[in-house]
N, C-alpha and C positions, 0 to 999 in steps of 0.2 A: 604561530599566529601573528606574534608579532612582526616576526619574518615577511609573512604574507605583506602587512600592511603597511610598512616599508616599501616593497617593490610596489604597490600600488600608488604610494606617494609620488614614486620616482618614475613612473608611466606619466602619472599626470602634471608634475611641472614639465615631462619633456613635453607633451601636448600642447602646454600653456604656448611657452616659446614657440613649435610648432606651430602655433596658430596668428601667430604677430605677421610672419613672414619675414623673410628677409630686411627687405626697406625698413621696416621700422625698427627689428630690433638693430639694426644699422644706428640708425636716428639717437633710441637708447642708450648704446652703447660710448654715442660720440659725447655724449653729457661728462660721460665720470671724467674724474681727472686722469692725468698723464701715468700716473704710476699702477693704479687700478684697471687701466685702459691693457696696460702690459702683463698684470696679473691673468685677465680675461683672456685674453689672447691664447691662454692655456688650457681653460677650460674644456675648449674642444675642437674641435677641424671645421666647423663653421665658425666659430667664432673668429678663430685664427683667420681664414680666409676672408670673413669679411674685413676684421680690423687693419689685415693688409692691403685690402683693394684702396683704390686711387681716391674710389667714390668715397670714403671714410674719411680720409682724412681729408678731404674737400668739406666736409661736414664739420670736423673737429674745427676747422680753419674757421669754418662760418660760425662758430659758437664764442670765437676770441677773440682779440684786438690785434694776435699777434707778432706780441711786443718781443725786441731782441731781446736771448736769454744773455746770461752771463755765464760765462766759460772757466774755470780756474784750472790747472793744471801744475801738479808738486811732485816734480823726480823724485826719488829718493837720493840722498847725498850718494850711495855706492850705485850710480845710476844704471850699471851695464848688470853686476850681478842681483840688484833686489828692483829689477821694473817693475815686479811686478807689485811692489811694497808703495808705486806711484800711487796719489788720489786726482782723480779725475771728479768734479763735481761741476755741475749745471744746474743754476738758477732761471726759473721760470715764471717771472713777471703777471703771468696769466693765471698761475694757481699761485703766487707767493711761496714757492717752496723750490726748495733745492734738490736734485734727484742726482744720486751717486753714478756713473755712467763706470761701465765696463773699462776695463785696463784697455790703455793705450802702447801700443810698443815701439820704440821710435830706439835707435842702434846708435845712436850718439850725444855726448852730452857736451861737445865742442861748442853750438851752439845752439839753440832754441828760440824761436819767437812764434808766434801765430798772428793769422788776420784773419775775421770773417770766415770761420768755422775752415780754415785749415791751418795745419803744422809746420814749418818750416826749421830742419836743421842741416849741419854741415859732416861732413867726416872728414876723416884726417888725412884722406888723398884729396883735399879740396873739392869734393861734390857738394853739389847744392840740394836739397830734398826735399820734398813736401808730402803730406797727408792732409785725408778731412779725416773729420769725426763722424761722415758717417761711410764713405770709401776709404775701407782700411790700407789699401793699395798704396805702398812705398811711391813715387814717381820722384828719380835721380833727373837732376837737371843741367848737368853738365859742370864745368868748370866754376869754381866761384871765388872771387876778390875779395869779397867780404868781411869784415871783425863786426857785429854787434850794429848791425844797419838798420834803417830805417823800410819796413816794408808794407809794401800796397797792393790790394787787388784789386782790376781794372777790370771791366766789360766794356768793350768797346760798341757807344752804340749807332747805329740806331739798332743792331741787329745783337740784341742780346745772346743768341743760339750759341755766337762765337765763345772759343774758347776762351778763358778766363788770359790777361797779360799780368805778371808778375813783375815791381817795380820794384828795386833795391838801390837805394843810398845811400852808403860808406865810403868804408876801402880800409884798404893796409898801407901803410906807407911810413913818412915825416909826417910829425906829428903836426906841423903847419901847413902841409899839404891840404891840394881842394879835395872835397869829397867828388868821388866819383859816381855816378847817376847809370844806370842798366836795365834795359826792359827786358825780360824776357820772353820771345817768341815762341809760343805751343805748337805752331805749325812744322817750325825748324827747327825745336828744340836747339836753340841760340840765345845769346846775350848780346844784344843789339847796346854798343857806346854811346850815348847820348852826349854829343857836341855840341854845346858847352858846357863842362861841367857845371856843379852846382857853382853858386858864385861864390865865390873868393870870403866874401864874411865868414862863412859856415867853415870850420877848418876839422881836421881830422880828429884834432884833440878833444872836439867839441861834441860829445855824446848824449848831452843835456837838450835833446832838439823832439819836436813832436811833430806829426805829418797827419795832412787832411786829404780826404778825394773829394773833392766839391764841384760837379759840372765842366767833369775835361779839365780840371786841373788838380796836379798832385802839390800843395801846400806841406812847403819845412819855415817850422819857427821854432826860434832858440826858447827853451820853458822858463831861464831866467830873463836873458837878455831883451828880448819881443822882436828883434829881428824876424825880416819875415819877406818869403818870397815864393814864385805860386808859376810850374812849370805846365807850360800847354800841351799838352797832351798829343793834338792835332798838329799844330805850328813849331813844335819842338823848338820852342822859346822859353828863357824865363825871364819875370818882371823885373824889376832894379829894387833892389834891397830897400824895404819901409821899416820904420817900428811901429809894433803894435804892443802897445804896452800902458792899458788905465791904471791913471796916477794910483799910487800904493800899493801897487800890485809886487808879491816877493816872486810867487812864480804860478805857472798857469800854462794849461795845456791848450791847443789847438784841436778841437772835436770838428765835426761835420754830421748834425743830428736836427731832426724836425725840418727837414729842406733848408737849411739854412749854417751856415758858421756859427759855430758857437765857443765862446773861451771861457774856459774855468777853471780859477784856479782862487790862489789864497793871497788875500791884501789887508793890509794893516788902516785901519777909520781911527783917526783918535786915540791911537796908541791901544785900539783894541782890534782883535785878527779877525777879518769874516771873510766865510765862502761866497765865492760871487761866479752868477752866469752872466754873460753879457755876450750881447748878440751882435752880429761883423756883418755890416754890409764890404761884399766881396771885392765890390768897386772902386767905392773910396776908402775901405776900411774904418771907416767911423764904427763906434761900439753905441751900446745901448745897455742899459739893466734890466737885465730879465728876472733875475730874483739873489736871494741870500739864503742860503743853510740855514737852518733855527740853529740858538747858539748850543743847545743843550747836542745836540747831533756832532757837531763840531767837536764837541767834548770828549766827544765817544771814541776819539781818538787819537788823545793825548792821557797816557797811563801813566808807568811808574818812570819812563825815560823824562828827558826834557823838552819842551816844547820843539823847538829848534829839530832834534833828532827825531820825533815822533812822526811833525809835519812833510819832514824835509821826503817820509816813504808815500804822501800820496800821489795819487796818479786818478786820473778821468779816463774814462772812454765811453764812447755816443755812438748810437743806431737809432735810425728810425725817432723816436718820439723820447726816447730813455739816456739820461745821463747816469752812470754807474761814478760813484766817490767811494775809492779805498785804500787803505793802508798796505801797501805789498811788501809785507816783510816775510821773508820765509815762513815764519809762525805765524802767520794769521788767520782766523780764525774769526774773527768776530769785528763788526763796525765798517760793514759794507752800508752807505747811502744810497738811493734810487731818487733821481728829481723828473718824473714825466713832466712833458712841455705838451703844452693844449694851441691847436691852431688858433683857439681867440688871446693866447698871449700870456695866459693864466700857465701855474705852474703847482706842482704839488712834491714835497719831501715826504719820504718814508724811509724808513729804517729798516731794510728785511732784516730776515730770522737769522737766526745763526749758522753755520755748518752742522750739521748734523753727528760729524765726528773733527775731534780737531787734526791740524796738520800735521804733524812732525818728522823732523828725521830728513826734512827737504834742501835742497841747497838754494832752489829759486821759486818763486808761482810765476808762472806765467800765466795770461790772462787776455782775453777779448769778448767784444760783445760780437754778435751773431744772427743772422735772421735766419741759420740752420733748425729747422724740427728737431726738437729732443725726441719727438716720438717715431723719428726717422731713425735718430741713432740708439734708441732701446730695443726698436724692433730689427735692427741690424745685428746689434751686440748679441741677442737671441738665434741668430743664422750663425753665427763662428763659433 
């Protein structure tokens, strides 16, 4: 009896649903968050089918702002034999939470960086390599010069279709050596020399440097020093060496977020330390105050080391509308900032959540912010 009245439950919610139609339980489905979104997707072969279609996530997109996630990424120290012991984790600005993302496999631990939702490493016969996070696909890039470079992804436009240009900034050499400047060409799969190197201030030894892509130009400034110079893209020129550096400033990165330059970093007021944004006309390079860290936030990242050592691990990086502030030390874990920036000028600090599990066992985090779908790269990791 009971029996009976079970199956007859189970008749009548599939009716229910049945009866919505597609389009709406579409609409439905596009509300929940990202992780529940991926849970559903199991439920059954429509569901799946709709939450893959295009129209879905044209929905999801129209229920959000959007906002770049933040990316982390932590090898294991024995990097070739426990990859699979990496954490890969993505913060999601739009639901406030962080979502664990499937293993990454990447065949070398020579060198590591990422941009804008791809991977970039080397191997030990000098190839250059890249992945996304959500095209698991290895793509070797031929010869590379490189130690620990400064890199950029470029769309050349007006015609966005083109494939993506790869910018790399280093080199191996003397250590008073100029850095050397490389585009990489998708068509040719080539490394085209850009003549004239970078300029002569910027020297090899000098590793402490942060890079912007702002309207056809790739921007290197030194993060203590404020040196600073801004290569055209088009014109394959670069400008004559400025400083950009507000007074009390100890050190501070170069972003490119909310249509505009932006510098953030940490300066001394009266013998006391605050986080500052300030905003870079591109032209004359004049700054402006956009806002300060609340002091308690600031706090949050200075523990049981000394100030000096605590401060010396943060780092910024900027997409879109979001400034991410954090502490990158192997172990970390906790005392990531978020500062949105609003078109009328206003700004707002928060504090997100924590990781969900903490790091360990890692030798580096690597880290970027992204306007990659997480729900591109859940519903990928679900197909391998």
């Amino acid at each position: 009896m009971e029996h009976s009245y079970y199956s007859r439950s189970l008749k009548s919610k599939k009716t229910t649903w049945d009866c919505l139609g597609p389009d709406l339980t579409e609409l439905i489905l596009s509300y929940l968050p990202i992780p529940s979104i991926i849970r559903a997707s199991s439920v059954c072969k429509l569901w799946n089918s709709i939450i893959r279609s295009h129209s879905f996530k044209t929905q999801v997109s129209n229920h959000s702002k959007r906002l770049p996630c933040l990316f982390i990424f932590g090898p294991n120290k024995n990097f070739i034999a426990n990859n699979n012991d990496s954490h890969v984790f993505a913060f999601d600005p739009d639901y406030d939470s962080w979502i664990k993302l499937s293993k990454i496999i990447l065949l070398t631990n020579n060198f590591f960086a990422a941009s804008n939702g791809l991977f970039f490493f080397t191997t030990s016969s000098g190839k250059f390599s890249f992945q996304g996070v959500v095209n698991r696909q290895t793509m070797p890039l031929g010869f590379f010069r490189y130690c620990n470079p400064l890199i950029g992804v470029y769309n050349e436009p007006p015609d966005c279709s083109k494939p993506a240009r790869f910018i790399a900034v280093g080199g191996i050499g003397p250590a008073d050596g100029r850095l050397a400047f490389d585009i990489y060409n998708p068509h040719h799969d080539s490394w085209e020399l850009i003549s004239p190197h970078v300029p002569g201030t910027f020297k090899r030894s000098d590793i402490l440097l942060s890079s912007a892509l702002f309207k056809g130009k790739f921007y290197i400034r030194g993060i203590y020093s404020g040196f600073i110079s801004s290569f055209d893209m088009e014109k394959h020129l670069w400008t004559d060496i400025q400083t950009l550096r507000p007074p009390g400033t100890l050190f501070s990165y170069l972003i490119s977020c909310q249509g505009q330059l932006v510098l953030a970093g940490l300066c001394s007021v009266n013998c006391n330390l605050e986080f500052k944004l300030w905003k870079i006309d591109e032209k004359t390079l004049d700054f402006s105050e956009i806002g300060v860290m609340p002091g308690d936030m600031l706090s949050s990242f200075i523990g049981k080391k000394g100030i000096k050592e605590k401060l010396a691990c943060l780092k910024c990086i900027g997409l879109g509308d979001i400034v991410y502030v954090f502490n990158e030390e192997s172990r970390w874990s906790k005392g990531v900032c978020v500062c949105e920036i609003y078109d009328s000028g206003k700004y707002r600090w928060t504090r997100i959540p924590d990781l969900p599990q903490p790091v360990k066992n890692v030798q580096m985090v690597v880290s970027f912010s992204s306007s990659v779908s997480v729900l591109d790269i859940l519903l990928k990791g679900k197909e391998d």
